[in-house]
N, C-alpha and C positions, 0 to 999 in steps of 0.2 A: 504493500500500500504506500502509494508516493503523499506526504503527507502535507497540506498545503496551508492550512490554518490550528493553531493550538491554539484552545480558549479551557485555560486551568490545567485538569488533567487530561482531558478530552483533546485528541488529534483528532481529526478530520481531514480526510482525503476528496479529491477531487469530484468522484463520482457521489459525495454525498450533498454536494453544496447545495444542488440545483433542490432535490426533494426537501432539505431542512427550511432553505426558502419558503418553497411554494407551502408547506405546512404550516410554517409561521404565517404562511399571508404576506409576506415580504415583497415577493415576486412586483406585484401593483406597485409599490412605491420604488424597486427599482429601475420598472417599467419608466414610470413616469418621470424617475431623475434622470434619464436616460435618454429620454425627448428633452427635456431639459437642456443637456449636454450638447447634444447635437448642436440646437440651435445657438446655445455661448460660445460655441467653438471659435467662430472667426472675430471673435472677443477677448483682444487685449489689453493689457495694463503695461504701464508708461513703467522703468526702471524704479523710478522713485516709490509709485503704486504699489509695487510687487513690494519693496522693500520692507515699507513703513507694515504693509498685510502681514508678511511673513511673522515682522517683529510682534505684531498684535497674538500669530499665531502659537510662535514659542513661549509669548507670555501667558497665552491661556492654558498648552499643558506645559508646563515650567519647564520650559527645554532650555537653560538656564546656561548652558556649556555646546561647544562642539560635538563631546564624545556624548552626553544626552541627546543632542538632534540627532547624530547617526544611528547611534543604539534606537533609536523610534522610527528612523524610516526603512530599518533593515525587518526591525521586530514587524511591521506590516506591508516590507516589502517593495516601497517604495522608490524610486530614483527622486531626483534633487527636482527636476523638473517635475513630475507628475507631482511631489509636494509644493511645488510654488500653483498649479492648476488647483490642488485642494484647499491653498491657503485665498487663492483668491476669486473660488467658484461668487462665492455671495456677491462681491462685488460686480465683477463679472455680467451676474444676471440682472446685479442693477443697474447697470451702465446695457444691456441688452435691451433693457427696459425702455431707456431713456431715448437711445438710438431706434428703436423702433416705432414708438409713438409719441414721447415726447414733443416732435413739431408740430403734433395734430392736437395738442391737447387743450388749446383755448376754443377751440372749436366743438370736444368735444364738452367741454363742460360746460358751453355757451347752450347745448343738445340737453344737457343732462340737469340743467343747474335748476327747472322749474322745482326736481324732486329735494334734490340736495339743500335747495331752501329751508330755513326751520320757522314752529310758529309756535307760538306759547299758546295756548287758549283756556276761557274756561268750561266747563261740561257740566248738565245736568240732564241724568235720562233716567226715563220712566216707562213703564211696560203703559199704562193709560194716558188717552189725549188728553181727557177729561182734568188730570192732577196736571201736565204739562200744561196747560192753555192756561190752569189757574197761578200755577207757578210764576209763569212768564206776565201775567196781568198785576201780580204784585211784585218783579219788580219793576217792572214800567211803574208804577204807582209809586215805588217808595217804599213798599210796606217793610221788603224783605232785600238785600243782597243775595247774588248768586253764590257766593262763600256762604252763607249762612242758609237756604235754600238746597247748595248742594249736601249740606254735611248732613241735613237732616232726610232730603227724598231722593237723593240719587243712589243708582242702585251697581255702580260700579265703583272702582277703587277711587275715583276723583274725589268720591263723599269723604275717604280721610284725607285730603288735600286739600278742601274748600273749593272742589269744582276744577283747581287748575292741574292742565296736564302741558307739560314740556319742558322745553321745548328739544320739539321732534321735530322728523325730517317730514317734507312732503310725502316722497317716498314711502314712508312705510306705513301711511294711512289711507285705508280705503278708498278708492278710488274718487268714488260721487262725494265721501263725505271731504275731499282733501279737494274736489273742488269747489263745496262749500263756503270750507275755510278760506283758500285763495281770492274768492272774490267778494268776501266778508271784509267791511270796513273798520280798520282795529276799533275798537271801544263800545260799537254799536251790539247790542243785541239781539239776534237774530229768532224769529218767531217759531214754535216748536216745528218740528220736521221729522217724518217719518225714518228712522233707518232703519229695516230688519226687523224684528219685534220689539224696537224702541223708540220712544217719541223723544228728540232729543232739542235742548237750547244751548245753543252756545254764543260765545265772546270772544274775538280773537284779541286777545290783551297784546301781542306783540311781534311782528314779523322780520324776522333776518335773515335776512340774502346773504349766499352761500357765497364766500370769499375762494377763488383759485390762488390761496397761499401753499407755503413749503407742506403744510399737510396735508391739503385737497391735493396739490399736485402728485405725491405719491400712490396716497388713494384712488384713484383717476387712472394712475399709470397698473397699477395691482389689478384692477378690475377688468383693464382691457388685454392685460398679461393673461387672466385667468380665461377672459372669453379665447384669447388665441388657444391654451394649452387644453378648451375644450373641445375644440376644432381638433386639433392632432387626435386626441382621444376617439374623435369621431371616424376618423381616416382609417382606423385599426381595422381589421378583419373581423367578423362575428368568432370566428375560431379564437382571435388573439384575445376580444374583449372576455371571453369565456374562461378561457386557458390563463391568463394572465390576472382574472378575480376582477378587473373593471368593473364598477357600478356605471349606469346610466349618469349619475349625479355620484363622481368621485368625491372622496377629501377634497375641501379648501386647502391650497399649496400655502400657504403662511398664516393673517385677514380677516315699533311701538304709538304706540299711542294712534290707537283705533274708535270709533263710535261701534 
């Protein structure tokens, strides 16, 4: 037996690697580091890059000396180059990243930015019109605030908030009721409205448009990373997608408030 991996007492040889994969389930995420690869390949770093990486990298496992960096890339087999590729994969993919859609990205966020907006609102909802209609007549009148109205008849978690929820994205609120909000003027109170088996009033207390800053811009680049590397996945064979444990809806590679 030619032996190719020791992990403790256990040697393992060549013809075991492939089945201890596919049993652990491995297989999928080598798959997919593996598309990964491909595409970083014609992805380099500048001398200085690779350096400063590297140094990051013997600081994380204390390879503190010469004879500690060699004794770890013999112990896993490594040459000096295919450790400068491991030390500066990450990068790598985020400079892939960058080069790949980066010039496209105020465009798309210009596409995406209605969702990525956030809104604060208040919420009050009721399974009857009859208690919403009277709800909404006292506070137009005065009687009652919606803080004080929600804590007592709404019947979602808003009641321990005093009605307020957010602020949350466009995006991850229902569709009709996120157009509601959208075209609700901040402060005004809106007259009960049906959604689902709830009569609901709301109050947009405050709207904020989505900045394309250093954290949108990432976010934005990861999103459209991930619609690419679901594309590749799709490209695969029915054989591969079977054989290789792919779900339809793989792992996320890194990466509320409803009526």
């Amino acid at each position: 037996m030619s032996a190719v991996l020791q992990i403790g007492n256990r040697v393992l040889a060549a013809s075991e690697i492939i089945p201890l994969l596919a049993s652990y389930n491995i297989i999928p995420q080598l798959l997919c580091e593996s598309i990964i690869d491909s595409a970083i390949a014609p992805i380099t770093c500048t001398p200085e890059e690779t350096a400063r990486l590297l140094e990051q990298f013997y600081q994380h496992w204390n390879l503190t000396s010469q004879e500690k960096r060699q004794d770890w890339r013999s112990r896993y087999g490594l040459t000096q180059e295919e450790l400068e590729l491991l030390a500066t994969r990450k990068f790598r993919v985020e400079k892939f990243k960058e080069v790949t859609w980066g010039h496209q990205l105020k465009s798309y966020f210009l596409k995406r930015k209605r969702q990525l907006d956030k809104v604060i609102y208040s919420l009050i909802r009721t399974e009857e019109r009859g208690t919403a209609n009277e709800l909404y007549f006292r506070i137009q009148e005065g009687e009652q605030s919606i803080a004080e109205l929600a804590r007592e008849y709404s019947s979602g978690l808003e009641a321990q908030t005093g009605g307020i929820i957010g602020p949350v994205e466009f995006g991850t609120i229902a569709p009709n009721f996120a157009q509601l909000l959208y075209t609700s003027q901040p402060g005004i109170v809106q007259p009960p409205v049906p959604f689902g088996e709830w009569w609901v009033i709301v109050r947009v207390e405050k709207l904020i448009p989505a900045q394309l800053d250093d954290f949108m811009h990432q976010r934005l680049l990861q999103e459209n990373f991930e619609a690419w590397f679901q594309q590749q996945l799709s490209q695969l064979s029915a054989e591969e997608k079977i054989w290789m444990g792919v779900k339809s809806k793989p792992a996320q590679l890194e990466k509320t408030g409803a009526a």
